[in-house]
N, CA, C and O atoms as CSV, one atom per row, in Angstrom:
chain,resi,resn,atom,element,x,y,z
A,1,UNK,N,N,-21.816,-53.927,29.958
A,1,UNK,CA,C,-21.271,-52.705,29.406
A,1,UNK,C,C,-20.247,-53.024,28.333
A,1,UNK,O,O,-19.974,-52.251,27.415
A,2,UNK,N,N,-19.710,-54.195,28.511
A,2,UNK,CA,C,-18.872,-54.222,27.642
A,2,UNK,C,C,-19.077,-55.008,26.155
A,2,UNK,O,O,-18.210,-55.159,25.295
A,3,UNK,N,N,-20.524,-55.476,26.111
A,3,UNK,CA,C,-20.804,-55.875,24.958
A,3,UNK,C,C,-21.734,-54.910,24.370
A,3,UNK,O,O,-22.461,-55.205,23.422
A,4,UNK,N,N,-21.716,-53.746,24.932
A,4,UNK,CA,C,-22.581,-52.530,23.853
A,4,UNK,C,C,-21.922,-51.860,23.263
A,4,UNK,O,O,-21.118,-51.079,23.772
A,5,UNK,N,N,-22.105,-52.006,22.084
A,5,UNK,CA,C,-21.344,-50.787,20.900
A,5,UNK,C,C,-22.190,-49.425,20.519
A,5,UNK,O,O,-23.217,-49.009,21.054
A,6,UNK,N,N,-21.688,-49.047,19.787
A,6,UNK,CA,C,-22.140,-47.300,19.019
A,6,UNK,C,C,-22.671,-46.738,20.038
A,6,UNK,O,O,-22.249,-46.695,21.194
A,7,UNK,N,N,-24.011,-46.119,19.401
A,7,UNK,CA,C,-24.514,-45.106,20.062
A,7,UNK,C,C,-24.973,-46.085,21.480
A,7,UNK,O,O,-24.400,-45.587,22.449
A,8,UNK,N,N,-25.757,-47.223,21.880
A,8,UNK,CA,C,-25.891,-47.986,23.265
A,8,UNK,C,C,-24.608,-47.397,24.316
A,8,UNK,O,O,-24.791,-46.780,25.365
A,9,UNK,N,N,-23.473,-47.719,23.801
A,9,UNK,CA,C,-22.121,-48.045,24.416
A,9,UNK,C,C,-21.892,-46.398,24.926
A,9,UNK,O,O,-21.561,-46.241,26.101
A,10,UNK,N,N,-22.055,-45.253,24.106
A,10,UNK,CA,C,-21.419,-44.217,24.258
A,10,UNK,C,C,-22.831,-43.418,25.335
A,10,UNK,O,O,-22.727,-42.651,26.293
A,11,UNK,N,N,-23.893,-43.917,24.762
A,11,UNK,CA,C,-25.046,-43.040,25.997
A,11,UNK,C,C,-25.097,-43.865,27.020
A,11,UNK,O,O,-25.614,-43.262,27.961
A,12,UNK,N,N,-24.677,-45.487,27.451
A,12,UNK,CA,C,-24.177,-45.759,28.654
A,12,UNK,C,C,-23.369,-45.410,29.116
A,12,UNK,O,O,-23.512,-45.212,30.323
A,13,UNK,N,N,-21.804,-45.057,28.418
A,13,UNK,CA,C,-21.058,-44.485,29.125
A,13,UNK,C,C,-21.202,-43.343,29.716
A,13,UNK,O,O,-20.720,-43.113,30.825
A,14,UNK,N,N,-22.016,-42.341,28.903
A,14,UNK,CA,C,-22.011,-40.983,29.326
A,14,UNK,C,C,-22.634,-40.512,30.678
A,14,UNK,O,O,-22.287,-39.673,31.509
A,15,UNK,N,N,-23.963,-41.602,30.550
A,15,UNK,CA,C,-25.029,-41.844,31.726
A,15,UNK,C,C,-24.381,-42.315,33.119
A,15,UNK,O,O,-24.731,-42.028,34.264
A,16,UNK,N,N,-23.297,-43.151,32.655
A,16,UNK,CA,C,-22.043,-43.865,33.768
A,16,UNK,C,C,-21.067,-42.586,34.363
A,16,UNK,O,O,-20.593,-42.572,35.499
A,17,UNK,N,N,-20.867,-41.459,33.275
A,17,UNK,CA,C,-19.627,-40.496,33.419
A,17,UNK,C,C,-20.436,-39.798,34.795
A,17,UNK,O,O,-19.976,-39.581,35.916
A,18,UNK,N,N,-21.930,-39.518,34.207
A,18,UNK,CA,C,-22.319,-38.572,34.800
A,18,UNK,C,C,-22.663,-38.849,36.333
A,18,UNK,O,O,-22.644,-37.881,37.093
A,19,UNK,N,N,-22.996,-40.184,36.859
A,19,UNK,CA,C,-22.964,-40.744,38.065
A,19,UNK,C,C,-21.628,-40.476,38.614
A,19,UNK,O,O,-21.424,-40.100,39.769
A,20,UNK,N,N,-20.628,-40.714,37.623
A,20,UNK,CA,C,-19.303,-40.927,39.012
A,20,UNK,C,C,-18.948,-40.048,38.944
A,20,UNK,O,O,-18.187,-40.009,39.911
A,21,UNK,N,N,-18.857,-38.623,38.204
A,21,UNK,CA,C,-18.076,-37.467,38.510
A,21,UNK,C,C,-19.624,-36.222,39.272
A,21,UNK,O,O,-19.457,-35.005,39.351
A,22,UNK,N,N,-20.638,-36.755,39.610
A,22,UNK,CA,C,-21.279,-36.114,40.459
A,22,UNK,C,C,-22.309,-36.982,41.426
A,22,UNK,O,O,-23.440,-36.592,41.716
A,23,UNK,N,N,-21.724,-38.218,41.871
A,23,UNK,CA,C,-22.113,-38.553,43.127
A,23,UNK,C,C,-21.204,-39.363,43.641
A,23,UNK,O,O,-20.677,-39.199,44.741
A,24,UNK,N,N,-20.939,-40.438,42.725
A,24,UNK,CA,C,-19.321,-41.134,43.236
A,24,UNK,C,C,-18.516,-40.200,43.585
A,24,UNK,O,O,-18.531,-39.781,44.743
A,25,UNK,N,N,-17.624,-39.682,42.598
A,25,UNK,CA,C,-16.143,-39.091,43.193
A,25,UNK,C,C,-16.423,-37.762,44.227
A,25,UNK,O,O,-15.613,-37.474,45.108
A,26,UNK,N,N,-17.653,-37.008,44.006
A,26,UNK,CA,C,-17.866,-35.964,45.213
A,26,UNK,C,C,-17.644,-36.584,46.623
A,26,UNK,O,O,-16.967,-36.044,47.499
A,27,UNK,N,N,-18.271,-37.747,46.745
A,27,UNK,CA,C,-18.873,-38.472,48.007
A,27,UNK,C,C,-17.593,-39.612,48.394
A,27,UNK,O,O,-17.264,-39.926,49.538
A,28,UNK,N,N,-17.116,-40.015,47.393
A,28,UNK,CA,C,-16.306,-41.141,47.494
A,28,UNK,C,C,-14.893,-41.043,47.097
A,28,UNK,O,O,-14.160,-42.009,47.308
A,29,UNK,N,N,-14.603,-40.367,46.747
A,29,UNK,CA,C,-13.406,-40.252,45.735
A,29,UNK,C,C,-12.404,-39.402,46.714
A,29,UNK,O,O,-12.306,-38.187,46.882
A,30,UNK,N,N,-11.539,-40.748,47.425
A,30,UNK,CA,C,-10.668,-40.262,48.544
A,30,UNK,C,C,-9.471,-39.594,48.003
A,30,UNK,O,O,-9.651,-39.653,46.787
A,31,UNK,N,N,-8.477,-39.059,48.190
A,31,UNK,CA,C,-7.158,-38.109,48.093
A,31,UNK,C,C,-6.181,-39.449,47.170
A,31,UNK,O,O,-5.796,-40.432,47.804
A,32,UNK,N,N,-5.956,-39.348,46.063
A,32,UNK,CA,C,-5.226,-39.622,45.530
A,32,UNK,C,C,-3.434,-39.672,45.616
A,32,UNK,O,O,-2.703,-38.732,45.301
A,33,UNK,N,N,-2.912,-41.220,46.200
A,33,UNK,CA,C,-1.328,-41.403,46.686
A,33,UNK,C,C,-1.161,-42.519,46.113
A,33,UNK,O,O,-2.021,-43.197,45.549
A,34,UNK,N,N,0.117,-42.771,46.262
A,34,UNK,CA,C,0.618,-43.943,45.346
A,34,UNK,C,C,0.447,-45.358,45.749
A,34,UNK,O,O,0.982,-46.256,45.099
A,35,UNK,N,N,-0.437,-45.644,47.026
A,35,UNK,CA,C,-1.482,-46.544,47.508
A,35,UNK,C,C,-2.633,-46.558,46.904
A,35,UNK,O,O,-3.198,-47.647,46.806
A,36,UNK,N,N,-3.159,-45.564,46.445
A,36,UNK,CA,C,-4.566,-45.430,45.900
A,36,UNK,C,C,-4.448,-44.168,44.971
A,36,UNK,O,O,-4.321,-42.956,45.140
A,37,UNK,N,N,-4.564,-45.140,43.777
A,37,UNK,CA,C,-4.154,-44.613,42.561
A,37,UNK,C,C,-5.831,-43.943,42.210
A,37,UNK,O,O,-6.870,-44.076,42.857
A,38,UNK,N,N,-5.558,-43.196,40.915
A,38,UNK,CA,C,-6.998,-42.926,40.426
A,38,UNK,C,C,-6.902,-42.578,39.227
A,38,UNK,O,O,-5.741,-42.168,39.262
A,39,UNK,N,N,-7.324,-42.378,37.884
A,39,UNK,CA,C,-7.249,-41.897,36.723
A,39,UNK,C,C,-8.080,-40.644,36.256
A,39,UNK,O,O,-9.311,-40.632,36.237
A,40,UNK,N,N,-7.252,-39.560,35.868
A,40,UNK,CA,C,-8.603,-38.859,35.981
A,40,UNK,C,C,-9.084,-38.955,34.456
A,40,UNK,O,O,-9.924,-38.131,34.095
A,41,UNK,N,N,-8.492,-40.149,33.291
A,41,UNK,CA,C,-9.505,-40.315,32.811
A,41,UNK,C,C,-9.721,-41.784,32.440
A,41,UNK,O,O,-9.554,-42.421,31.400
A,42,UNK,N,N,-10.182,-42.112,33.754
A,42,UNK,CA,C,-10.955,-43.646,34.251
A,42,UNK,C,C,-11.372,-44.285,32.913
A,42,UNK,O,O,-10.985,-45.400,32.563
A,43,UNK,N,N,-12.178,-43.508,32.202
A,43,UNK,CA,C,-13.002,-44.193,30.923
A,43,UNK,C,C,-12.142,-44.891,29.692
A,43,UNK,O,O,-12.490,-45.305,28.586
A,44,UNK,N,N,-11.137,-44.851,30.227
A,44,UNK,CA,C,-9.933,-45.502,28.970
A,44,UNK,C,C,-9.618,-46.327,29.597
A,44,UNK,O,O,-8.852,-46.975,28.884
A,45,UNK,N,N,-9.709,-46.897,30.742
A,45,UNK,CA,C,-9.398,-48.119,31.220
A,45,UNK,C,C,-10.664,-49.320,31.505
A,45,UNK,O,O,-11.149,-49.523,32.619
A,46,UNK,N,N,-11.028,-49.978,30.366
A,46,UNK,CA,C,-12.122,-50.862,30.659
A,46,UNK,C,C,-12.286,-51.326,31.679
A,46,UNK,O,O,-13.348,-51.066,32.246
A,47,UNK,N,N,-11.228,-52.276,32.390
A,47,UNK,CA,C,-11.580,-52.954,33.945
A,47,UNK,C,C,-12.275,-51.941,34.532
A,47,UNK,O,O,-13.322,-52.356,35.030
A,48,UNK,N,N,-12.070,-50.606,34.684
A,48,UNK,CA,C,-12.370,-49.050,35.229
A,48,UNK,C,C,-13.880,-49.114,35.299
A,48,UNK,O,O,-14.518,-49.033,36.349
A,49,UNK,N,N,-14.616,-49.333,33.573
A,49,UNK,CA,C,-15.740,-48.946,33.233
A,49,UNK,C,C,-16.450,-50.412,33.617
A,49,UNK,O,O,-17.543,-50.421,34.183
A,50,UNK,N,N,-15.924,-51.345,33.355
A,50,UNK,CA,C,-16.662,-52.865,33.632
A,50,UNK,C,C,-17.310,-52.749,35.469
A,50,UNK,O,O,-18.434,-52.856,35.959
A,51,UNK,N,N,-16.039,-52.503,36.002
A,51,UNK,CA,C,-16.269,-52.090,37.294
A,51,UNK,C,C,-17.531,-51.289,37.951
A,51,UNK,O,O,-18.562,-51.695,38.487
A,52,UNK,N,N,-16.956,-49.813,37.655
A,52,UNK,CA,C,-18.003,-48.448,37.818
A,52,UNK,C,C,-19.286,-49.122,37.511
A,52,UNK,O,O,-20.189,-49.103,38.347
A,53,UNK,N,N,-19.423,-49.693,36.415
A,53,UNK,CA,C,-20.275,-49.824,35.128
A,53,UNK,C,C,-21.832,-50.622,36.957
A,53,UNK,O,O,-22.837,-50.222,37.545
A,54,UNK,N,N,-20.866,-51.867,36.950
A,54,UNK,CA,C,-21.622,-52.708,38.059
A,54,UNK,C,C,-22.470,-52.091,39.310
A,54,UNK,O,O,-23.628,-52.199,39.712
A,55,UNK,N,N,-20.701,-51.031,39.926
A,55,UNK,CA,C,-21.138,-50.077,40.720
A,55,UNK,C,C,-22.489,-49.902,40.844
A,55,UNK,O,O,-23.411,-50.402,41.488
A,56,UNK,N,N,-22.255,-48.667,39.682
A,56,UNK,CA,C,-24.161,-47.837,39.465
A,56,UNK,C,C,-25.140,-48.944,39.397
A,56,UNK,O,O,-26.131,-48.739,40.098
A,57,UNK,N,N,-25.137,-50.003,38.780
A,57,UNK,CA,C,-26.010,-50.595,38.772
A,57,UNK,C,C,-27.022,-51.104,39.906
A,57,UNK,O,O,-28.207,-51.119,40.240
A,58,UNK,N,N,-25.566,-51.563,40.311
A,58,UNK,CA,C,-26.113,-52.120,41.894
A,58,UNK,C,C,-26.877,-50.506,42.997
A,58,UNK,O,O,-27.939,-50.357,43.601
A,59,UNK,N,N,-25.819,-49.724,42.808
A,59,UNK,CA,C,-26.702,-48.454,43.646
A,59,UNK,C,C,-27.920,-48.434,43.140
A,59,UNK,O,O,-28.793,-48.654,43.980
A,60,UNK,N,N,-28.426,-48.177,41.652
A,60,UNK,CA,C,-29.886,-47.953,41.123
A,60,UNK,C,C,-30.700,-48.945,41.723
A,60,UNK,O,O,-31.858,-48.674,42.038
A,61,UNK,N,N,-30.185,-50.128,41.925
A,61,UNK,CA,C,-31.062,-51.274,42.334
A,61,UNK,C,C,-31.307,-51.110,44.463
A,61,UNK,O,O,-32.171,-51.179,45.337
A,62,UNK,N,N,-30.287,-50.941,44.323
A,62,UNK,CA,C,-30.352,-50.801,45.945
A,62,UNK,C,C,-30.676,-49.640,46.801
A,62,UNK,O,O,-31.114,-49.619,47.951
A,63,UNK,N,N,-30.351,-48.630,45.952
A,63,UNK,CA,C,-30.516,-47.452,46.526
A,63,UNK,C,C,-32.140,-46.576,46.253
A,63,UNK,O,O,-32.762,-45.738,46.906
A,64,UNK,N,N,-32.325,-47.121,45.255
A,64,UNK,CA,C,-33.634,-46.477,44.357
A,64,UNK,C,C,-34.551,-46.070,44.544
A,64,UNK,O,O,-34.330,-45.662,45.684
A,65,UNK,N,N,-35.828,-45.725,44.287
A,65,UNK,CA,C,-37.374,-46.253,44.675
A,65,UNK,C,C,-37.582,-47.940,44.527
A,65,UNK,O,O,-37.147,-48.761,43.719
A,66,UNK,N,N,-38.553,-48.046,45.833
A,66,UNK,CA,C,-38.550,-49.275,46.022
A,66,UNK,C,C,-37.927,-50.367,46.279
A,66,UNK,O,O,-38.310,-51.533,46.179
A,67,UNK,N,N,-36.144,-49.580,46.891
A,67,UNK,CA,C,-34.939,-50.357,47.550
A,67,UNK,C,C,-35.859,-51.001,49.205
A,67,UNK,O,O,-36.902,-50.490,49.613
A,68,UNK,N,N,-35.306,-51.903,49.739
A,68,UNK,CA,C,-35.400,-51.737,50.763
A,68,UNK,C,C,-34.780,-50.959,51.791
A,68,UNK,O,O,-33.875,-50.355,51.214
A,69,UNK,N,N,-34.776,-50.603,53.173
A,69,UNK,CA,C,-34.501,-49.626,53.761
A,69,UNK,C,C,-32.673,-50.241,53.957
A,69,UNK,O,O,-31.656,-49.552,54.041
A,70,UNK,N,N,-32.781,-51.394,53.973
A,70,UNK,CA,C,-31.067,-52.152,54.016
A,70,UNK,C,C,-30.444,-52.094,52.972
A,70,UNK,O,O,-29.293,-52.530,52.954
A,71,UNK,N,N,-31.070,-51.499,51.723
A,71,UNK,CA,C,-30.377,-51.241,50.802
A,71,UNK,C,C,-28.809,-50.486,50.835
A,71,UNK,O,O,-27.757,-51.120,50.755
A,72,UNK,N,N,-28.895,-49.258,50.946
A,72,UNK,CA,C,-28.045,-48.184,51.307
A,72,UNK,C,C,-26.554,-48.852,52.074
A,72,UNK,O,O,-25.417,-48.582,51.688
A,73,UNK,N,N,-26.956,-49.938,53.446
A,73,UNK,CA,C,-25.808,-50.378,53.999
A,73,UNK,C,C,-25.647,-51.454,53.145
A,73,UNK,O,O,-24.533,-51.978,53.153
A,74,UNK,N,N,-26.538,-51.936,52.369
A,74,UNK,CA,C,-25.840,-52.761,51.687
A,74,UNK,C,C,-25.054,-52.608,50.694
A,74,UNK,O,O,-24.101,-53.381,50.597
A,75,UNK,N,N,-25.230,-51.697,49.824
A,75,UNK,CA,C,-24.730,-51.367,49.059
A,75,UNK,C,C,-23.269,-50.752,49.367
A,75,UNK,O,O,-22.266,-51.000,48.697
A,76,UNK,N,N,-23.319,-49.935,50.457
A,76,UNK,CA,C,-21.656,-49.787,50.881
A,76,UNK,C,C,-20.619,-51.109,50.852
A,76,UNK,O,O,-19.699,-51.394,50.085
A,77,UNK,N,N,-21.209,-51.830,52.101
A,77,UNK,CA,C,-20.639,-52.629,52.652
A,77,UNK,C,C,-20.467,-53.522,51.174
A,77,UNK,O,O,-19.444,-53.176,50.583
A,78,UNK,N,N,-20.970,-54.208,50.716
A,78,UNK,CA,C,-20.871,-55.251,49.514
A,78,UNK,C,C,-21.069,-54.907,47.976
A,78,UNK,O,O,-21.391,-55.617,47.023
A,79,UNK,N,N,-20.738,-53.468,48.087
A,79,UNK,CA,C,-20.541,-53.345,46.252
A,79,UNK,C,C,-19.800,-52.305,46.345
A,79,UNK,O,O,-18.817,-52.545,45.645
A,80,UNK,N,N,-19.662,-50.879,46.987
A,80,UNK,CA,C,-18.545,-50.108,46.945
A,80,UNK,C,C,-17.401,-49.983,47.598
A,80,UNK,O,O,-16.551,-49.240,47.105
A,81,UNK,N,N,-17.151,-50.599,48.710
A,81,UNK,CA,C,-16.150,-50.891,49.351
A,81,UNK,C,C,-15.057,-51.869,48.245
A,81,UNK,O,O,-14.035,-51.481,47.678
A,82,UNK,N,N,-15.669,-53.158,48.207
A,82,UNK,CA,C,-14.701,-54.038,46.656
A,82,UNK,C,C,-14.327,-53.678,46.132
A,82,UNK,O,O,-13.162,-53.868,45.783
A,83,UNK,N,N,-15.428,-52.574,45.556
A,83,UNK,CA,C,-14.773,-52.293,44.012
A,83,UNK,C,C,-13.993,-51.040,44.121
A,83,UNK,O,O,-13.001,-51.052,43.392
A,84,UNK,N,N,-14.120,-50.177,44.681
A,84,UNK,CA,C,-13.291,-48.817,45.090
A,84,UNK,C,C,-11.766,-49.506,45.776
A,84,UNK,O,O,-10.641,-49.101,45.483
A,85,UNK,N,N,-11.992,-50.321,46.475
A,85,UNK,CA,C,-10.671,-51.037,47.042
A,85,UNK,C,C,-9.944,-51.585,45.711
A,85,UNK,O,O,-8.836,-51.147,45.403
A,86,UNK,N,N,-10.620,-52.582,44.911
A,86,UNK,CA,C,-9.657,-52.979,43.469
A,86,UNK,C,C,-9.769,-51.952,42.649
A,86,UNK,O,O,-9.027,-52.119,41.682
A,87,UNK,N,N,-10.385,-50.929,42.597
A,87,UNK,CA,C,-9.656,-50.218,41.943
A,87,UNK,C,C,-8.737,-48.588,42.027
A,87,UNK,O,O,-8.257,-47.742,41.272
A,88,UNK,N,N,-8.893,-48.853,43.356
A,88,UNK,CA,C,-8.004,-48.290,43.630
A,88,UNK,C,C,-6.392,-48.610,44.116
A,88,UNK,O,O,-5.510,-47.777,44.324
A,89,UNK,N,N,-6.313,-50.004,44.217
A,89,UNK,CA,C,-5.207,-50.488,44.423
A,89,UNK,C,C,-4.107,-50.594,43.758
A,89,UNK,O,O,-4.301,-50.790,42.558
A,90,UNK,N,N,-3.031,-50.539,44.073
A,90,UNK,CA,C,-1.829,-50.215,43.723
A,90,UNK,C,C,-1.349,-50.826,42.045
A,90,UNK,O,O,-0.874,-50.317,41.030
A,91,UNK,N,N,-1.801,-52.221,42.486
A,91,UNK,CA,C,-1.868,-53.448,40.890
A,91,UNK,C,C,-3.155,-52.766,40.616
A,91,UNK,O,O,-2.745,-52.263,39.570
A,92,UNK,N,N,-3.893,-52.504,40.664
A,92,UNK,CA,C,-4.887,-52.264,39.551
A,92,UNK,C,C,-5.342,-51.462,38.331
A,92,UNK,O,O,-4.462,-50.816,37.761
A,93,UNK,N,N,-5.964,-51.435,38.089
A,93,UNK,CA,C,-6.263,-50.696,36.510
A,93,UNK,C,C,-5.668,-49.235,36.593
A,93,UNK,O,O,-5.386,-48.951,35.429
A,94,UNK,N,N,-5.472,-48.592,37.089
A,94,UNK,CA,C,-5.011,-47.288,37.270
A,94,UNK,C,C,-3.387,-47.659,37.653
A,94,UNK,O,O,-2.748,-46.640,37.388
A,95,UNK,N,N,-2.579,-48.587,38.110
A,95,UNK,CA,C,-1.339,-48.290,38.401
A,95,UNK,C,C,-0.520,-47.916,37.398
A,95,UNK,O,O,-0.743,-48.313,36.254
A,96,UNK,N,N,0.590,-47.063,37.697
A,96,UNK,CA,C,1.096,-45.975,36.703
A,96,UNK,C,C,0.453,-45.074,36.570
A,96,UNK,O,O,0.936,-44.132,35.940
A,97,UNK,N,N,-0.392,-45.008,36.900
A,97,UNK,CA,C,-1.264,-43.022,36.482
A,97,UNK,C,C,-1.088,-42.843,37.608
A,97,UNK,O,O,-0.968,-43.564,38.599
A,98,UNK,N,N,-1.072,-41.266,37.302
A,98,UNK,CA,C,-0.815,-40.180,38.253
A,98,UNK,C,C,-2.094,-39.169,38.150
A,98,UNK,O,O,-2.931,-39.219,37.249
A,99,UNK,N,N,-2.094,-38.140,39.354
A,99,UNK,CA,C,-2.788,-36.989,38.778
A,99,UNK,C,C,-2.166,-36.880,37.225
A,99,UNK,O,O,-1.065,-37.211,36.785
A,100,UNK,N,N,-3.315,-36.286,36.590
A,100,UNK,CA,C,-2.973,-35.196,35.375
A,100,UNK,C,C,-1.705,-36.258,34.738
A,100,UNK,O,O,-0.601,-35.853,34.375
A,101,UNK,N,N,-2.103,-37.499,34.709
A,101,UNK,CA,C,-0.945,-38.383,33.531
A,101,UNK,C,C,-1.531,-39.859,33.471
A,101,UNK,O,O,-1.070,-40.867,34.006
A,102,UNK,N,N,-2.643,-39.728,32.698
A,102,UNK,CA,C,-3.150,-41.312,32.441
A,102,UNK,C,C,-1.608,-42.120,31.635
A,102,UNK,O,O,-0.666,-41.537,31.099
A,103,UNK,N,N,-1.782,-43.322,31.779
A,103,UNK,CA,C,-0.701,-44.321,31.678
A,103,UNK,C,C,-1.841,-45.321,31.104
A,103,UNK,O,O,-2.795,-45.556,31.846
A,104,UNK,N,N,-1.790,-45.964,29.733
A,104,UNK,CA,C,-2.688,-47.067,29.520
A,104,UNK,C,C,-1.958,-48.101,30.025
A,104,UNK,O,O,-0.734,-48.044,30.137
A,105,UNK,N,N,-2.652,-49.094,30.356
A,105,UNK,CA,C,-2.465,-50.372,30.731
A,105,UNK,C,C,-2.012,-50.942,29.666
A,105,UNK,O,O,-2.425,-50.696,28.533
A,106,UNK,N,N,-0.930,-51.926,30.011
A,106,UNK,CA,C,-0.331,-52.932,28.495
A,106,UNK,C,C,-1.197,-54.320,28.956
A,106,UNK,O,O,-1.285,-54.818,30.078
A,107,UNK,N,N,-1.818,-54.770,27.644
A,107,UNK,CA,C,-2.515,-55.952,28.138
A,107,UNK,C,C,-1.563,-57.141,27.639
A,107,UNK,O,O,-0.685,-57.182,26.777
A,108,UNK,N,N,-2.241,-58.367,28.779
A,108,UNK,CA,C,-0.608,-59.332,29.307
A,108,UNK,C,C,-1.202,-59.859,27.789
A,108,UNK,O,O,-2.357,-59.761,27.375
A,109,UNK,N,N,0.315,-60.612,26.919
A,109,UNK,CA,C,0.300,-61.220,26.044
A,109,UNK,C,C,-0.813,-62.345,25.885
A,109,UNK,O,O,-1.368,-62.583,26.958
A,110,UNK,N,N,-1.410,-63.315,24.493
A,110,UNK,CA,C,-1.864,-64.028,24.781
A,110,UNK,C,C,-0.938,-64.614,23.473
A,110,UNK,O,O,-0.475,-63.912,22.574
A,111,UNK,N,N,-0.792,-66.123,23.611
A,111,UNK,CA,C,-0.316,-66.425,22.283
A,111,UNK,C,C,-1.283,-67.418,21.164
A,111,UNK,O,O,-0.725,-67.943,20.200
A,112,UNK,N,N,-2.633,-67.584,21.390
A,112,UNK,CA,C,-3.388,-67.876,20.282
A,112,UNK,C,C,-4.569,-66.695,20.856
A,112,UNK,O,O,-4.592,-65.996,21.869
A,113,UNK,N,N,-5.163,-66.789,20.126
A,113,UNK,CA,C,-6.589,-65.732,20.389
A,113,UNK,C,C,-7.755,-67.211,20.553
A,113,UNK,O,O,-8.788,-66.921,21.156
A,114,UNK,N,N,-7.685,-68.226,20.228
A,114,UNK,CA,C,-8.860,-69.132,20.453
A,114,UNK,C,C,-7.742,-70.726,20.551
A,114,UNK,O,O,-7.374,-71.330,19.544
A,115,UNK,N,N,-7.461,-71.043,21.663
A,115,UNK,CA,C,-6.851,-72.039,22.190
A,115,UNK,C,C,-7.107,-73.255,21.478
A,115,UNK,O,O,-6.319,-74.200,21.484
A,116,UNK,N,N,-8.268,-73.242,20.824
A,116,UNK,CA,C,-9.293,-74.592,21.142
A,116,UNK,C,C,-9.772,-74.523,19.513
A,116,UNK,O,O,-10.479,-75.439,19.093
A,117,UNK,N,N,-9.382,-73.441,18.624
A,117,UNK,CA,C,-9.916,-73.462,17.312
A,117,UNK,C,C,-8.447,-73.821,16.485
A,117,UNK,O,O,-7.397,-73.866,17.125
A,118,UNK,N,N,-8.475,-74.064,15.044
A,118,UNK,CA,C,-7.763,-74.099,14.106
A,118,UNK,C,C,-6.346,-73.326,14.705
A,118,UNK,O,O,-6.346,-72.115,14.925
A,119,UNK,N,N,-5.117,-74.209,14.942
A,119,UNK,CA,C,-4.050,-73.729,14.932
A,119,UNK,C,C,-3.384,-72.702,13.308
A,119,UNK,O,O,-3.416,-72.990,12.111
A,120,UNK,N,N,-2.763,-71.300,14.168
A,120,UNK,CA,C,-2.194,-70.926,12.141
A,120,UNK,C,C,-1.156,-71.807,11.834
A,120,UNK,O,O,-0.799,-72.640,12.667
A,121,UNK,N,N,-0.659,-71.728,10.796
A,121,UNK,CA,C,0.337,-72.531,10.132
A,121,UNK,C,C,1.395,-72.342,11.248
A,121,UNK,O,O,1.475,-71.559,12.195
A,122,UNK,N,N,2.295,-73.496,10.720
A,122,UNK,CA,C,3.449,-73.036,11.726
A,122,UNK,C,C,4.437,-73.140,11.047
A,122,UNK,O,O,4.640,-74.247,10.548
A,123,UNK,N,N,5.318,-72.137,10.804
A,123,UNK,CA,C,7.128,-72.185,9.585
A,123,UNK,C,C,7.457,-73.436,9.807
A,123,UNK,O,O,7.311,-74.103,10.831
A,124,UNK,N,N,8.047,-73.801,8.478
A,124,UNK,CA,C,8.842,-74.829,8.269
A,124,UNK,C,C,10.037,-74.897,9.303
A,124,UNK,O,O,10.176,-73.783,9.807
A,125,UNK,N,N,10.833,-75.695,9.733
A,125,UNK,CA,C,11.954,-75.935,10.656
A,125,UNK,C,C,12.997,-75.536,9.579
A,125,UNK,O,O,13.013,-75.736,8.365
A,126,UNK,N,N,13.821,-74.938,10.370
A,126,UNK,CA,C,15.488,-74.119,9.646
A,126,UNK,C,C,15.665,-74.958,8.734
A,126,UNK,O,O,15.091,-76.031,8.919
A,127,UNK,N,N,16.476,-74.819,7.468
A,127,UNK,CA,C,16.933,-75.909,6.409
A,127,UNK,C,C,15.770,-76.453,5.750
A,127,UNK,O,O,15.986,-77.005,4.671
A,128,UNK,N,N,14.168,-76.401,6.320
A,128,UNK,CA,C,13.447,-76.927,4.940
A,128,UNK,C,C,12.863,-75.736,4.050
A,128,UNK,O,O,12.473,-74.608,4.351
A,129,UNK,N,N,12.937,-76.293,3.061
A,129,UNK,CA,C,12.441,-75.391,2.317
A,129,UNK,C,C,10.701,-75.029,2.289
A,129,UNK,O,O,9.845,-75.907,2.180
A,130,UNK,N,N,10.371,-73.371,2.428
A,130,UNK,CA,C,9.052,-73.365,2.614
A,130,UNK,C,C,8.152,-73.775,1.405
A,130,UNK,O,O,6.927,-73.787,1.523
């Protein structure tokens, strides 16, 4: 999900919206406290959508035509339980939001963008001239 752009990116998401606000959050989507945070608008938080994104996937696969009949417990037990637990947890992608007050996430600093490629210049030391 997270390497599709334009129109791919926005009719996956939408296809994604439409799973979790009418079978996820009806079915799943426990009472919102400051243990178990929630966003009500999830889709601005990537970890959120990377997540969900897996979710559905795994339900379509497990739950589907032509799931097996262990599908269903499987799919609780080892794909929505995890991921509803991290993201609903206190550190996770939603902490700081409230009902009715998304909070974006600040992403942690990095100080090169490619560790391992071409360092940028680096200023001259105090007193030399640049």
């Amino acid at each position: 999900m997270l390497y599709l752009e334009g129109h791919e990116y926005a009719d996956t998401l939408r296809r994604l919206t439409l799973w979790t606000h009418h079978v996820l959050l009806p079915v799943y989507g426990r009472e919102v406290t400051s243990t178990a945070p929630w966003c009500g608008r999830w889709w601005e938080h990537p970890e959120a959508i990377a997540q969900l994104h897996g979710l559905w996937l795994a339900w379509g696969d497990m739950t589907g035509p032509g799931s097996e009949a262990i599908g269903p417990a499987n799919w609780h037990r080892d794909c929505l339980g995890p991921v509803m637990a991290s993201l609903r947890d206190p550190q996770g992608p939603f902490a700081g939001c409230k009902p009715h007050a998304h909070r974006p996430k600040e992403t942690p600093p990095v100080d090169t963008m490619d560790p391992f490629g071409p360092q940028p210049p680096q200023p001259p030391p105090p007193g030399v001239p640049a």
